[in-house]
C-alpha positions in Angstrom: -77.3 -156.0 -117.2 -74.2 -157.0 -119.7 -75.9 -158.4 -123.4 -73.3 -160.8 -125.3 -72.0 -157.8 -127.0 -71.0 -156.0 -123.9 -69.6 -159.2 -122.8 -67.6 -160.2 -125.8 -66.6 -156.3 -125.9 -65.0 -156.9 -122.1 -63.4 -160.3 -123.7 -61.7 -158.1 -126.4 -60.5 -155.0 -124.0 -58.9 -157.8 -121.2 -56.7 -159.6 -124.4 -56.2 -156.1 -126.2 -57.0 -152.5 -123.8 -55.2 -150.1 -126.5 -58.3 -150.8 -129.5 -60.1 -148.5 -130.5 -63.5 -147.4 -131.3 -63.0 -148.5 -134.9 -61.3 -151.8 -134.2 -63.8 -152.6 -131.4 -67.0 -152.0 -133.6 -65.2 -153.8 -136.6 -64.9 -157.0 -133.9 -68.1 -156.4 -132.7 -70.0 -155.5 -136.1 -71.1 -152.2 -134.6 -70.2 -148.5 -135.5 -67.2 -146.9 -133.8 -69.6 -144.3 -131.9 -71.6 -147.2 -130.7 -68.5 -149.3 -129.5 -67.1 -146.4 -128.1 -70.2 -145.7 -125.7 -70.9 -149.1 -125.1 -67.4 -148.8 -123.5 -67.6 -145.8 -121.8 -70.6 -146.9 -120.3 -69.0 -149.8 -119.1 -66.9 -147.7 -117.7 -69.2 -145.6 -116.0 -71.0 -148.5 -114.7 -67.4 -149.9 -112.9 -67.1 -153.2 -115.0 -64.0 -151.7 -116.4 -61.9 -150.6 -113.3 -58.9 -149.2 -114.6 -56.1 -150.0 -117.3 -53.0 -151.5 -117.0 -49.9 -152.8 -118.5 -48.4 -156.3 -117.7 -44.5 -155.6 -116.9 -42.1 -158.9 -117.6 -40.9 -159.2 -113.7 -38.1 -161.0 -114.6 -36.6 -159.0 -116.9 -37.1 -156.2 -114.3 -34.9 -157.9 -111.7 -37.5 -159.5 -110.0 -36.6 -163.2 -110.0 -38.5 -164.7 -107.2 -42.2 -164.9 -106.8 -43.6 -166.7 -104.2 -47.2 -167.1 -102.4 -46.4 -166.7 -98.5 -49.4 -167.7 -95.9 -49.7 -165.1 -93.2 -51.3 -166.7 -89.3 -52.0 -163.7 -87.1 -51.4 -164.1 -83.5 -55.0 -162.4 -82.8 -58.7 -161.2 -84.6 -58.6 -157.5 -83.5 -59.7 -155.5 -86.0 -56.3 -152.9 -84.9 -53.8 -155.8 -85.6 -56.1 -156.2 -88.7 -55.2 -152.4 -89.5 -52.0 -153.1 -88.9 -51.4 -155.3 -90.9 -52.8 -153.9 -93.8 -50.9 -150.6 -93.5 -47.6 -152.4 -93.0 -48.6 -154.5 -96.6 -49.5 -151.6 -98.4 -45.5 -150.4 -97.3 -44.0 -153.5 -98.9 -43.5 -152.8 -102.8 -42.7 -156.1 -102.8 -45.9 -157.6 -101.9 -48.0 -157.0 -105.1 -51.2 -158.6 -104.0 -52.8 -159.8 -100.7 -56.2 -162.0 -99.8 -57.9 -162.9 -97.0 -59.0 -166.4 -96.3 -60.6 -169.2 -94.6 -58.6 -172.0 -93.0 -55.5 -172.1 -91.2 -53.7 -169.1 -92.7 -55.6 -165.9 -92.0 -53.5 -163.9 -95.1 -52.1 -165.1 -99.0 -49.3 -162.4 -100.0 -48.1 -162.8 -103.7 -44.6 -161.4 -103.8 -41.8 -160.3 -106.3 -38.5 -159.8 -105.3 -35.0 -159.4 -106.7 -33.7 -162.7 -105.3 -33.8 -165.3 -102.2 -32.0 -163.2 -99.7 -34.7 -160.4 -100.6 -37.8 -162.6 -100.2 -35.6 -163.6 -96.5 -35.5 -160.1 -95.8 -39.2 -159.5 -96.0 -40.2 -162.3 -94.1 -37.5 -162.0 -91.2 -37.0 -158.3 -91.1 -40.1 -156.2 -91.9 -43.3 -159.4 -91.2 -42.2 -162.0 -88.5 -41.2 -158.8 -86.1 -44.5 -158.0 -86.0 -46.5 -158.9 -82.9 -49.2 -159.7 -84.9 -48.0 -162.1 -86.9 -47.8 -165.2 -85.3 -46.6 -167.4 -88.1 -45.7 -167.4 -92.1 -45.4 -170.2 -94.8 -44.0 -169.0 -97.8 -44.2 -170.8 -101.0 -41.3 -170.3 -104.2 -42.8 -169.9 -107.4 -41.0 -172.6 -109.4 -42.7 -171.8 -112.7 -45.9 -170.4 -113.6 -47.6 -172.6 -115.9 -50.6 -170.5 -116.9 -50.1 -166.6 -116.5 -53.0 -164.0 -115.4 -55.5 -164.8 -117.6 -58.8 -162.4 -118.5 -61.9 -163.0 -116.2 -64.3 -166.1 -117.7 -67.6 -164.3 -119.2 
């Protein structure tokens, strides 16, 4: 069970992950040996996952995102394996969910331009007999980046 503490502790980590003990029980008004275990037992306890910087995709190369919808031409759980070890391939597609509705699959992707993004869809997805149909989506502008998780 998370107190306020713990939660304001997991408010402070998502802004900042690199403070320390000290800086943490300063926040926090505890000692750094207490901050420091509180975390570690957050840790343990899997609210903390992993770390992980956020990279500027744009000034990597990456100039294109884009959200593309994913219809599967069939339920069966080995097209469903399929599909997810030919995603898990694609550096390109940096995140995938599953879903109700008309679309069965939401890919977010990065890639270096337009003919990239076309390359992924035509070449390496829509070949697939298991895909039976893909909307993609261009990311115009992101308004609001990845925020922290509301607690």
């Amino acid at each position: 069970m998370l107190d306020s503490t713990d939660r304001r502790l997991l408010q402070l980590i998502q802004q900042d992950a690199h403070l320390t003990a000290q800086e943490l029980g300063e926040a926090l008004n505890l000692s750094p040996s207490q901050a420091g275990r509180r975390r570690q037992r957050l840790e343990a306890e899997g609210f903390i996952r992993h770390y992980t910087a956020r990279l500027d995709a744009e000034k990597l190369g990456l100039g294109v995102q884009a959200f593309v919808q994913v219809q599967m031409a069939s339920q069966r759980p080995e097209d469903a394996r399929a599909f997810a070890r030919l995603i898990e391939t694609q550096p390109e597609i940096v995140s995938t969910w599953t879903l109700t509705g008309e679309a069965d699959y939401l890919l977010r992707v990065y890639c270096a331009d337009l003919a990239a993004l076309n390359r992924l869809i035509h070449e390496r997805l829509l070949p697939q007999h298991f895909v039976a149909r893909i909307q993609s989506q261009i990311v115009m502008h992101q308004l609001k980046q990845d925020a922290p998780l509301p607690l």
